[in-house]
C-alpha positions in Angstrom: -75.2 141.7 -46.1 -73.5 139.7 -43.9 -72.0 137.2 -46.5 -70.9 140.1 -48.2 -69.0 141.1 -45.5 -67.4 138.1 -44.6 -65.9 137.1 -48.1 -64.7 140.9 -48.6 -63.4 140.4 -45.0 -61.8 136.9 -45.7 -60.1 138.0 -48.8 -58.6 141.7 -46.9 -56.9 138.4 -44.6 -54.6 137.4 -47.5 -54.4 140.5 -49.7 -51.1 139.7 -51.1 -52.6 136.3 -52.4 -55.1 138.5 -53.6 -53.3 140.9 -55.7 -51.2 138.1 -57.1 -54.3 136.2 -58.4 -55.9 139.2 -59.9 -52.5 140.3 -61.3 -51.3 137.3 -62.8 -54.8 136.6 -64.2 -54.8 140.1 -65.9 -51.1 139.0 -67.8 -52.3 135.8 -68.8 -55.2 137.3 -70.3 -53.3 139.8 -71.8 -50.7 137.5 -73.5 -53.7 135.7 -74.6 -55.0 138.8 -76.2 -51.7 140.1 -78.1 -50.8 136.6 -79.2 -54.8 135.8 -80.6 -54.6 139.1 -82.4 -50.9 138.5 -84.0 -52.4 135.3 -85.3 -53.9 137.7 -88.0 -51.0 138.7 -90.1 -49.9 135.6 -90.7 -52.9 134.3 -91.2 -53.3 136.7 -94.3 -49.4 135.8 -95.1 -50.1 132.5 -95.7 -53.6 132.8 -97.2 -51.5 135.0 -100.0 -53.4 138.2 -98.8 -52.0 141.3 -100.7 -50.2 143.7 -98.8 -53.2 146.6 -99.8 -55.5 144.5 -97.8 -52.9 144.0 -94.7 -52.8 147.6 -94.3 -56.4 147.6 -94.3 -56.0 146.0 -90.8 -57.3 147.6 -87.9 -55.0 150.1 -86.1 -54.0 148.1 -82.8 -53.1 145.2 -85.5 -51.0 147.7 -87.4 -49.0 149.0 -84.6 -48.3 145.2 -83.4 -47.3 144.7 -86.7 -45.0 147.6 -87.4 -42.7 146.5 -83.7 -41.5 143.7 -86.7 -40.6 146.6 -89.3 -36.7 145.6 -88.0 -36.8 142.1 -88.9 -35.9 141.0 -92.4 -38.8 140.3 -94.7 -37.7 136.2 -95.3 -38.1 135.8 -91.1 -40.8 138.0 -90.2 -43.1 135.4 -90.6 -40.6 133.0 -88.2 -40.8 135.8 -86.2 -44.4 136.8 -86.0 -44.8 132.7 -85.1 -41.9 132.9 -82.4 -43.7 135.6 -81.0 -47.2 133.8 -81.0 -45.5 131.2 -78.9 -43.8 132.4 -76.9 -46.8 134.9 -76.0 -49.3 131.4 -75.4 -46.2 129.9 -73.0 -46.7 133.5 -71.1 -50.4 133.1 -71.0 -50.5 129.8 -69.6 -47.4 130.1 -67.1 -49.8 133.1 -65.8 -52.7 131.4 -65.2 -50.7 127.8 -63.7 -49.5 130.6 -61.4 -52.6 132.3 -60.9 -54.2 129.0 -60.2 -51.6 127.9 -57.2 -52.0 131.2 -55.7 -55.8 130.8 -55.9 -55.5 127.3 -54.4 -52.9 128.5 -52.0 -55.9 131.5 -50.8 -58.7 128.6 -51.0 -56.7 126.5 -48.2 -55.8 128.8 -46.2 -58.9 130.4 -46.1 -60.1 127.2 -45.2 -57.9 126.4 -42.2 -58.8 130.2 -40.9 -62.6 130.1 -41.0 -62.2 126.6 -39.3 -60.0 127.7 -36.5 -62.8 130.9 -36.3 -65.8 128.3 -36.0 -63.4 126.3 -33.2 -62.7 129.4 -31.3 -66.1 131.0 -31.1 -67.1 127.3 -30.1 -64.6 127.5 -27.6 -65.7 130.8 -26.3 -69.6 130.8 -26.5 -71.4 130.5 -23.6 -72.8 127.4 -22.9 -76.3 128.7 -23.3 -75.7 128.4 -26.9 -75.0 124.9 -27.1 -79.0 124.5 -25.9 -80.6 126.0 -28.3 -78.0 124.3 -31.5 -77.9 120.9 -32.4 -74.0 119.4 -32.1 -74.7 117.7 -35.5 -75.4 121.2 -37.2 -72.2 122.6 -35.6 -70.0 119.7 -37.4 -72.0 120.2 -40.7 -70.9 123.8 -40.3 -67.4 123.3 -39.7 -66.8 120.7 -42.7 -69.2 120.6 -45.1 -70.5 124.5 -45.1 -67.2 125.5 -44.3 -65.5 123.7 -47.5 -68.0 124.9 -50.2 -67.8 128.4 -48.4 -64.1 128.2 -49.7 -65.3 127.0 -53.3 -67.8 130.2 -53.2 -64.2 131.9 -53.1 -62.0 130.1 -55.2 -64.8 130.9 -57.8 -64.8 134.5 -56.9 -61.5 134.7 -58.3 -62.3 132.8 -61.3 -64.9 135.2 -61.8 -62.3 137.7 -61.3 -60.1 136.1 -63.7 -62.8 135.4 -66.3 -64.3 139.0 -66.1 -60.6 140.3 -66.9 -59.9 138.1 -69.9 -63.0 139.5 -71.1 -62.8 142.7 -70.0 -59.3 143.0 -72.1 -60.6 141.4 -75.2 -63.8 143.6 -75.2 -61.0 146.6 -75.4 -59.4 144.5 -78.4 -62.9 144.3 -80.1 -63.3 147.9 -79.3 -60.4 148.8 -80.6 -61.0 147.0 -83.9 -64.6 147.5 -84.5 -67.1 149.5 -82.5 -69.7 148.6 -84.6 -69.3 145.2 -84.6 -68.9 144.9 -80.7 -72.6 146.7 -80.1 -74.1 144.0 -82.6 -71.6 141.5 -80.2 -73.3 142.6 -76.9 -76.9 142.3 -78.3 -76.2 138.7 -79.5 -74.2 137.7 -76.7 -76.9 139.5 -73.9 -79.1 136.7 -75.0 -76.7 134.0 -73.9 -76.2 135.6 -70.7 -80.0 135.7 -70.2 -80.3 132.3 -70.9 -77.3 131.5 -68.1 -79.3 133.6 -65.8 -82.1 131.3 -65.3 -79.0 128.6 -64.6 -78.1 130.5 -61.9 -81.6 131.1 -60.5 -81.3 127.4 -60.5 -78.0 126.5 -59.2 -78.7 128.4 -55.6 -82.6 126.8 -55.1 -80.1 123.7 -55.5 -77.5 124.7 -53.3 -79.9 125.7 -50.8 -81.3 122.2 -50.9 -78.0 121.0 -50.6 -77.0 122.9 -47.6 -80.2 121.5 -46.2 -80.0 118.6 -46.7 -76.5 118.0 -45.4 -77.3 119.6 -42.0 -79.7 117.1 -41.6 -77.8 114.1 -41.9 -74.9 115.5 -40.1 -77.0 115.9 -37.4 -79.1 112.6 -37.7 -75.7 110.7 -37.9 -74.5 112.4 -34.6 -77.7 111.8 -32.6 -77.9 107.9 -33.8 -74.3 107.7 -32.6 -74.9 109.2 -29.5 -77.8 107.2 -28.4 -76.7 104.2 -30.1 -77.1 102.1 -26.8 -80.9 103.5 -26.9 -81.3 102.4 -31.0 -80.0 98.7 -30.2 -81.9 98.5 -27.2 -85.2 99.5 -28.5 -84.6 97.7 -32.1 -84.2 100.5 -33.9 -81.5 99.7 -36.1 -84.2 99.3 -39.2 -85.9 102.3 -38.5 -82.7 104.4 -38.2 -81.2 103.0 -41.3 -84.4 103.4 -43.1 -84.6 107.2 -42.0 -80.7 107.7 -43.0 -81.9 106.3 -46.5 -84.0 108.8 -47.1 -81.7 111.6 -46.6 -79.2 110.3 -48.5 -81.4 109.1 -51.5 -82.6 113.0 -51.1 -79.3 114.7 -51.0 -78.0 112.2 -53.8 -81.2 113.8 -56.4 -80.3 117.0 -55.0 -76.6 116.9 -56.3 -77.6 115.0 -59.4 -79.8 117.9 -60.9 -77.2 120.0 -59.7 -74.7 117.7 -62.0 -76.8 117.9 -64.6 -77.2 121.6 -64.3 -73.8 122.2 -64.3 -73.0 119.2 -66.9 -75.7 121.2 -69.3 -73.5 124.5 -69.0 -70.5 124.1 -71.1 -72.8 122.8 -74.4 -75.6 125.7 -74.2 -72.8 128.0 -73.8 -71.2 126.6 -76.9 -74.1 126.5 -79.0 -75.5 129.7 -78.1 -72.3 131.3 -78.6 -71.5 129.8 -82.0 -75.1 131.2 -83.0 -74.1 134.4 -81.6 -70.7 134.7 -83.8 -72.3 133.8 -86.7 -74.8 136.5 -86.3 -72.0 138.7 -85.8 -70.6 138.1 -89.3 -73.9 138.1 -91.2 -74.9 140.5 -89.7 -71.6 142.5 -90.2 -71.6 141.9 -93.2 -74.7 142.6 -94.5 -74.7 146.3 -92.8 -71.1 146.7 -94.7 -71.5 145.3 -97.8 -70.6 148.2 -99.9 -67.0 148.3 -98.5 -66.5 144.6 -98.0 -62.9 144.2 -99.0 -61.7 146.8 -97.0 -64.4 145.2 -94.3 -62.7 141.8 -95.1 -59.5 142.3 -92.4 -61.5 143.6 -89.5 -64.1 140.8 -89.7 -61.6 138.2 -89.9 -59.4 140.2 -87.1 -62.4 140.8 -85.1 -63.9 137.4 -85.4 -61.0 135.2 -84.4 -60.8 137.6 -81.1 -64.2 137.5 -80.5 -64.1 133.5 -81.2 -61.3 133.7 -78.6 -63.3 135.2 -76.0 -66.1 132.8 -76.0 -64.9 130.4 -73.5 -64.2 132.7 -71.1 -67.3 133.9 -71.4 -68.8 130.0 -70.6 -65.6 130.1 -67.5 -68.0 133.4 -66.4 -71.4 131.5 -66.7 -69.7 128.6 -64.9 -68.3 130.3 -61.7 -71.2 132.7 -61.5 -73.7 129.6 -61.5 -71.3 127.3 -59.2 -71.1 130.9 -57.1 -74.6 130.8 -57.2 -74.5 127.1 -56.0 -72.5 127.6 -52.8 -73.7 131.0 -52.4 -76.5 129.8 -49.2 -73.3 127.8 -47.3 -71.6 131.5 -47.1 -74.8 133.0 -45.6 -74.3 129.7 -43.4 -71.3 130.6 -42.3 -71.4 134.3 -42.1 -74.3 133.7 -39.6 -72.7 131.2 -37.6 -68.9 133.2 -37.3 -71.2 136.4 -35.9 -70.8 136.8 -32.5 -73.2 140.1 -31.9 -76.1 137.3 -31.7 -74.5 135.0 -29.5 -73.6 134.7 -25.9 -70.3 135.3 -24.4 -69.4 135.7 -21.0 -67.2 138.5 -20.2 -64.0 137.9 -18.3 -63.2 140.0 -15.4 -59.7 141.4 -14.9 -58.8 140.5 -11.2 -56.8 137.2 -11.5 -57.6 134.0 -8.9 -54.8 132.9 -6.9 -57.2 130.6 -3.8 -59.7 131.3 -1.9 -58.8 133.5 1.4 -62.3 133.5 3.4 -65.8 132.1 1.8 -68.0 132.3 -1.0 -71.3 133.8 -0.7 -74.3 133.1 -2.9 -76.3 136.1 -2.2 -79.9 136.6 -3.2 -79.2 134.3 -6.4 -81.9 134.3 -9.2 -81.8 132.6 -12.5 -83.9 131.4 -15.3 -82.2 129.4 -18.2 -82.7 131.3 -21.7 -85.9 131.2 -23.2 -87.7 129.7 -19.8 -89.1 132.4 -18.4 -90.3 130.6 -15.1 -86.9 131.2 -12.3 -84.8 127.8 -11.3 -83.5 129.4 -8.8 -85.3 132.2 -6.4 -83.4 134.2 -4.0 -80.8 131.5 -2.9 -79.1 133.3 0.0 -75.9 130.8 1.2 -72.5 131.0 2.6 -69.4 128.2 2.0 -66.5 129.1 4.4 -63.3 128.6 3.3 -61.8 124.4 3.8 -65.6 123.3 4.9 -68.5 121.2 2.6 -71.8 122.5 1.4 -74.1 119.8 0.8 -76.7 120.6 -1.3 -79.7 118.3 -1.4 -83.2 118.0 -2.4 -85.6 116.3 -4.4 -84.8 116.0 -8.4 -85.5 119.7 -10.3 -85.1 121.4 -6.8 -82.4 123.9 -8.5 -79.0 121.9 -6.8 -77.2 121.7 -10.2 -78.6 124.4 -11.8 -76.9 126.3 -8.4 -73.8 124.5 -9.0 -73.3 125.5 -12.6 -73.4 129.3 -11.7 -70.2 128.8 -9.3 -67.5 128.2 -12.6 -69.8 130.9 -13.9 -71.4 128.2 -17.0 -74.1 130.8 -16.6 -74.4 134.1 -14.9 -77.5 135.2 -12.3 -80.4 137.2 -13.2 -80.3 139.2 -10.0 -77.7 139.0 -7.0 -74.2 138.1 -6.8 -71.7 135.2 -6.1 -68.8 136.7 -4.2 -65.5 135.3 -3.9 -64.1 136.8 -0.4 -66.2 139.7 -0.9 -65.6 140.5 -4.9 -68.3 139.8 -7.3 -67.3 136.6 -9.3 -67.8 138.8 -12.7 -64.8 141.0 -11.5 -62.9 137.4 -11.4 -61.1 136.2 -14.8 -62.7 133.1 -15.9 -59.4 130.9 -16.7 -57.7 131.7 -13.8 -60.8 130.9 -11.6 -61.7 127.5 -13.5 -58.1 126.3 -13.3 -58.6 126.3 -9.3 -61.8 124.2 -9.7 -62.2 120.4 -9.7 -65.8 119.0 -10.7 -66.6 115.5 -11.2 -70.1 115.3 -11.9 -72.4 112.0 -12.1 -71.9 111.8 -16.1 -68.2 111.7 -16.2 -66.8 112.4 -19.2 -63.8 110.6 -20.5 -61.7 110.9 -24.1 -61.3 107.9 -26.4 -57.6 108.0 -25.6 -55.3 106.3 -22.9 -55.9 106.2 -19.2 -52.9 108.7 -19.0 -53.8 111.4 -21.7 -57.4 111.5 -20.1 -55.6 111.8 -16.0 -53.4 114.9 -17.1 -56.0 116.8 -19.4 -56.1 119.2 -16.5 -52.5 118.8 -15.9 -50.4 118.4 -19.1 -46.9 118.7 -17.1 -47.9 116.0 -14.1 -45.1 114.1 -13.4 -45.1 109.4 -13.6 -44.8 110.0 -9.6 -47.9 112.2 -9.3 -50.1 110.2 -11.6 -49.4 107.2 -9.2 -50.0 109.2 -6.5 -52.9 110.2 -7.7 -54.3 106.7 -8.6 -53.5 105.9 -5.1 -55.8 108.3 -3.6 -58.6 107.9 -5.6 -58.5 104.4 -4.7 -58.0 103.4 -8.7 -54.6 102.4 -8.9 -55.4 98.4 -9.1 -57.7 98.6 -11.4 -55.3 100.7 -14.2 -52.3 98.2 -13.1 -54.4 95.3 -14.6 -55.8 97.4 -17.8 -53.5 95.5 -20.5 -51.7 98.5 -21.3 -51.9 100.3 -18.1 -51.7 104.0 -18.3 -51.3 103.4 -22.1 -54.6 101.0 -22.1 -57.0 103.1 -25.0 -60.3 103.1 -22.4 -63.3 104.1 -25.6 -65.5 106.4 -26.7 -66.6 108.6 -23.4 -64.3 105.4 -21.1 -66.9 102.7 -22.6 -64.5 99.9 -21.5 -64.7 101.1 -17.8 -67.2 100.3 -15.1 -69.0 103.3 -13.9 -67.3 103.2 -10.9 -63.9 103.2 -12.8 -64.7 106.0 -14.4 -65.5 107.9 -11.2 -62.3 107.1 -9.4 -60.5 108.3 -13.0 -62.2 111.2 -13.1 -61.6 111.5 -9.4 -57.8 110.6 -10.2 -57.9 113.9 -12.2 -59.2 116.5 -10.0 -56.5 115.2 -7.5 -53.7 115.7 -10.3 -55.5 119.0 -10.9 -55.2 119.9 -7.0 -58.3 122.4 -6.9 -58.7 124.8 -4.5 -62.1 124.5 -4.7 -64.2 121.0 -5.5 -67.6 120.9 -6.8 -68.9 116.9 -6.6 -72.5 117.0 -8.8 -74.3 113.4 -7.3 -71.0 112.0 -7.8 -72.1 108.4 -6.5 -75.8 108.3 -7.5 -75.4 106.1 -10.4 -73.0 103.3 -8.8 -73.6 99.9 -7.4 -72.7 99.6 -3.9 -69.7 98.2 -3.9 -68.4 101.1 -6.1 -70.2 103.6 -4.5 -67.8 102.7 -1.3 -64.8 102.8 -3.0 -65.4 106.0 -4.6 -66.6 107.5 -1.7 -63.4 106.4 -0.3 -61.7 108.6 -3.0 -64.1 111.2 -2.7 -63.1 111.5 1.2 -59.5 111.9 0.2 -60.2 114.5 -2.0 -62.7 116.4 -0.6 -59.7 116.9 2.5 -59.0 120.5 3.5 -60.8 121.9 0.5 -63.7 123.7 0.2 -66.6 121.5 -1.4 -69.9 122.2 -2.5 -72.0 118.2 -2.6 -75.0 117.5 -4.4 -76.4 114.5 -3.0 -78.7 112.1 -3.6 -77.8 109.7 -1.4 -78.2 111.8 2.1 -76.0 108.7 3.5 -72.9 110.6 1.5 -73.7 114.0 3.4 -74.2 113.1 6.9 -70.6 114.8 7.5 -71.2 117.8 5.6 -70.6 120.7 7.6 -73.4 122.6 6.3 -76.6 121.4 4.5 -78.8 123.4 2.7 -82.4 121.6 1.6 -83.9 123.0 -1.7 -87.1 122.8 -2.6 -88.9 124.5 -5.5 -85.5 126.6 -6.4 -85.8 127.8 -2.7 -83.8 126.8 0.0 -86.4 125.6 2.8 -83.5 124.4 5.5 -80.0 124.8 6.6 -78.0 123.3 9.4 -76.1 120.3 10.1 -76.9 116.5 9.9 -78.2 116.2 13.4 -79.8 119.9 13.7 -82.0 119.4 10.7 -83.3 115.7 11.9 -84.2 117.1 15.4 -86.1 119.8 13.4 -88.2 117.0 11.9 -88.9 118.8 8.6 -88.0 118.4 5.3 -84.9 117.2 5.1 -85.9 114.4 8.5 -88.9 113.2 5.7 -86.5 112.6 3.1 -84.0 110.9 5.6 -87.2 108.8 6.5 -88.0 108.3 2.6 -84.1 106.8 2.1 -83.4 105.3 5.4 -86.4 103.3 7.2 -90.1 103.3 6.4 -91.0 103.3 10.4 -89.4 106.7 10.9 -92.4 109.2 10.8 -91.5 112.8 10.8 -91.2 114.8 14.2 -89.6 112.7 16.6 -85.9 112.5 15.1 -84.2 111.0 18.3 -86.6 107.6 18.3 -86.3 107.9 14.6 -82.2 107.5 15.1 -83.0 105.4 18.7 -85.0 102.7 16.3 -82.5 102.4 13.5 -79.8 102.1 15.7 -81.3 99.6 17.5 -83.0 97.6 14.0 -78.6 97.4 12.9 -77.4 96.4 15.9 -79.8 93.6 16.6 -79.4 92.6 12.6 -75.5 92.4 14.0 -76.0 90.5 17.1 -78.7 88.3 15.0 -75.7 87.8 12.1 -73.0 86.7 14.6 -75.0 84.1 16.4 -76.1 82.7 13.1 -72.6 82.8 11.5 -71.0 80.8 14.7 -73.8 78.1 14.7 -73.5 77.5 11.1 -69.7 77.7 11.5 -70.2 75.1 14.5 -72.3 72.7 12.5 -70.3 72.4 9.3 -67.2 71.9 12.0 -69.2 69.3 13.3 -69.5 67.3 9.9 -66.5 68.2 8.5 -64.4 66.3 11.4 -66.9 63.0 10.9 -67.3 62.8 14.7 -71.2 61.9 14.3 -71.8 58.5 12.6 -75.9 59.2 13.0 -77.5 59.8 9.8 -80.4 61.0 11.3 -78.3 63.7 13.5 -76.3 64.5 10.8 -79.1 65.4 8.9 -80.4 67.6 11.4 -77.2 69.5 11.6 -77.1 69.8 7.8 -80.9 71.5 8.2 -79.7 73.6 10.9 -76.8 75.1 9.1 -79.4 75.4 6.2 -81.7 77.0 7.6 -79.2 79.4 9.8 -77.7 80.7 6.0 -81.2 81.4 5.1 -81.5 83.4 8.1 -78.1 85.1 8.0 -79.0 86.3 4.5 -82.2 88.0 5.2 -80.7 89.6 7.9 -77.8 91.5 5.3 -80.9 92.3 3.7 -83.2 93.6 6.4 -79.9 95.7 7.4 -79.6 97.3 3.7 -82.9 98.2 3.7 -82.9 99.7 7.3 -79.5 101.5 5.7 -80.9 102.9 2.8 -78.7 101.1 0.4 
């Protein structure tokens, strides 16, 4: 029903395209008609028919013939021929005409059911994109897509086909009733023998469809995990199980070939046998009149012999309709949107945020889970402060996080925006004021500038430095060989991860959010990087309103407000220094990430103890760095001429490095880093 609906649907988009087809099919197979039956006439004019037996011919014949009463005896025979031609030029500028109209409807029926698969991709939730493989999607957009168009293009050969035949079946009529009933009971049989083709040709094209979604989405997931395949030495495997699905698709269009390759000969055969059963048969019921019979069997044959292939065009298109008949279902299910999610916009436009945002009594479950992420999350970010969100991994923080540019909407309770439900808020306008940079940062395979304006199309050369500056990046792009033209890769493969934080931090600065959501922004980096990112995070994180996920509880410290989840619950809230003098959760995790001799329940020796572990690691790492300092001094300036107490000054300095180094690392560890 549904691929019903969208070909008549996609057809009522052009109907002028439409008509015109249709139309100029119908003349062409008219002019084909007039001019096959004017072939008669002089046919018997040049056989040396008598002109008894020429009136013998059937009435249409004899009214055709009579429009040349006019013309002079010695050129009605030029005539009749000048008419012939001219009649086949008609025909076949008809159906060159019909044919760029149907080729001009096939393309751009093409381009719009593409830029309807784009925009419902565009618009669907992203609960969708969870339960559908990417690779599908592209299969449906090019391959289904393409042979949903060649379902069409043959609908109006069919169209065209069944016209021709439709006017020569009145010609046949019209000449012989008799003969046309013997004509459908011969012919019948051909068309039950094309039926089983067609049977065929969709089992086929149903294998095909198959088939190709497979290895469309095969060739996207190797792609996307190719680091994974060369790592783990798949490369074999992979190629091997690509192999197979091409080898299968390759039979699977060969018997279709083979199918359709067998078409055009049984069609031939079958409907030789069929005309010469026609005239045997013919004439055996009308022997006792066959002179007078002689005309209309020789007018009615050469029509019906005319007719035959498009009758084999018919069985063609109906078993190559047949053939991409399951990539229309395809692609009538994927273009509905009654069974997918969308999220409704609401009609209140976002200019900035005024007071706070309130996640009140928030409850969620993704689709199809029905165990709740989240469970009663009651929380409040005032306006210019941070909420840092923290917890152990599958707490809910994310999950939380994706609710806020409304990715998904709450089972039960509310996310207010200074006191209006975030449903009431339209989406663009809202997202436009948000800034997110996430721990997988996601980059285009295009230049360093086309990926910092995304956001920002308009930005001004002054404002992209600017915002390179901030983000602490702008060294880095200065010696790319291209600079802001450098091409950076697939997903910014030619950057460091920490390059590709303070880019995707450069963007959310040229975007200028009002509000900023950082999703464990720094969890993935070195620490070198992390610090210079967390530089860039500082500078944008200034007089905005932030919600932090953290991993690192090192990057949160600051945070105005933290808010501990555990379970999809949130278990604390408070400051930095409130929540380690409660010596709960969040004072264990601190003790997990920062020192292993801080035991849970007494916070102020917990801070007493580090503080005191770094700043004797500093006293320890200054002493040691002037004695070894002192002692290459010492040898450098060839005062000593003792080998023995040069030695010993060598050892000392040795040993002192040794030292200094253990400290650095007894001080990362007591740091957390």
């Amino acid at each position: 029903m549904h691929s019903r609906q969208l070909l008549i649907k996609s057809l009522l988009q052009y109907p002028v395209l439409v008509v015109l087809t249709v139309l100029l099919g119908f003349s062409g197979a008219l002019f084909n008609g007039i001019g096959t039956v004017l072939v008669v006439p002089i046919l018997l004019e040049l056989l040396g028919q008598s002109a008894e037996l020429a009136t013998q011919l059937p009435d249409i014949l004899q009214r055709m013939v009579r429009l040349f009463d006019g013309v002079p005896e010695r050129y009605r025979l030029l005539s009749l021929g000048f008419t012939i031609v001219a009649l086949i030029v008609l025909k076949n500028a008809s159906n060159y005409a019909s044919s760029l109209t149907s080729n001009s409807l096939n393309r751009k029926l093409a381009a719009k059911l593409r830029l309807e698969g784009l925009r419902l991709l565009l618009e669907v939730d992203l609960a969708y994109y969870t339960k559908t493989k990417v690779g599908d999607l592209i299969n449906h957009l090019n391959v289904e897509v393409s042979r949903t168009t060649i379902a069409i293009r043959t609908l109006a050969r069919l169209a065209i086909a069944s016209i021709t035949i439709l006017v020569f079946v009145g010609i046949l009529l019209w000449t012989s009733w008799q003969l046309t009933i013997i004509s459908v009971f011969a012919l019948g049989l051909v068309a039950l023998i094309n039926q089983s083709i067609v049977r065929q040709s969709k089992v086929f094209g149903t294998q095909l469809s198959q088939l190709s979604r497979q290895y469309s989405a095969r060739i996207v997931e190797i792609l996307s995990g190719i680091r994974l395949v060369k790592s783990t030495a798949n490369e074999d495997t992979e190629y091997k199980a690509i192999s197979q699905l091409i080898s299968a698709r390759e039979v699977s269009e060969y018997r279709a070939q083979l199918l359709f390759a067998g078409i055009g000969p049984i069609n031939e055969v079958s409907s030789i046998v069929a005309l010469i059963a026609v005239a045997v048969i013919g004439r055996t019921f009308m022997s006792d009149r066959i002179e007078a019979f002689s005309s209309i069997l020789l007018t009615y044959l050469l029509v019906l012999f005319r007719m035959l292939p498009s009758i084999g065009q018919l069985n063609a298109a109906r078993s190559q309709f047949a053939n991409a008949s399951p990539s229309v279902e395809i692609v009538s299910d994927f273009l509905r949107r009654d069974d997918k999610p969308f999220m409704a916009s609401g009609h209140r436009h976002y200019s900035a945020l005024q007071e706070s945002i309130h996640f009140k009594n928030i409850t969620f479950s993704y689709p199809g889970c029905a165990q709740p992420v989240i469970k009663g999350i009651d929380l409040c970010l005032a306006k210019g402060t941070t909420l840092a969100l923290v917890g152990a991994s599958g707490a809910g923080k994310s999950t939380l996080a994706d609710l806020l540019p409304r990715f998904y909407d709450p089972d039960d309770g509310q996310i207010l925006i200074d006191g209006a439900d975030l449903k009431e808020i339209e989406i663009s306008s809202f997202r436009k004021r948000l800034g997110i940079v996430s721990q997988d940062t996601f980059l285009f395979n295009a230049s360093v500038q086309e990926n910092l304006t995304y956001g920002r199309p308009d930005a001004t050369e002054k404002l992209i430095e600017d915002a390179l500056q901030r983000a602490n990046a702008y060294d880095f792009v200065m010696e790319l060989p291209q600079k802001l033209e450098t091409l950076i890769g697939d997903r910014g493969v030619l950057l460091s991860g920490g390059q590709r934080q303070r880019l995707a931090i450069a963007r959310a600065l040229l975007q200028d959010p009002d509000i900023l959501i950082l999703d464990e922004a720094t969890s993935a980096l070195d620490t070198l990087s992390e610090r210079l990112v967390q530089k860039a995070i500082d500078e944008l994180s200034r007089d905005r309103t932030t919600l932090v996920i953290a991993h690192r509880l090192s990057t949160v410290q600051n945070a105005d407000q933290i808010a501990v989840l555990d379970h999809g619950k949130v278990v604390e809230t408070g400051t930095h220094t409130e929540l380690l003098q409660q010596g709960n959760y969040y004072a264990q995790l601190c003790a997990i990430q920062f020192s292993k001799q801080i035991k849970g329940g007494k916070d102020s020796q917990h801070l007493s103890k580090l503080g005191q572990t770094i700043a004797a690691a500093s006293y320890d790492m200054r002493s040691g760095l002037n004695g070894i300092i002192g002692a290459l001094s010492l040898l450098a300036d060839d005062g000593i001429q003792d080998t023995s107490e040069r030695d010993e000054l060598a050892t000392f300095a040795y040993e002192k490095t040794l030292s200094l180094l253990k400290n650095v690392e007894e001080l990362e560890k007591a740091r957390g880093l």
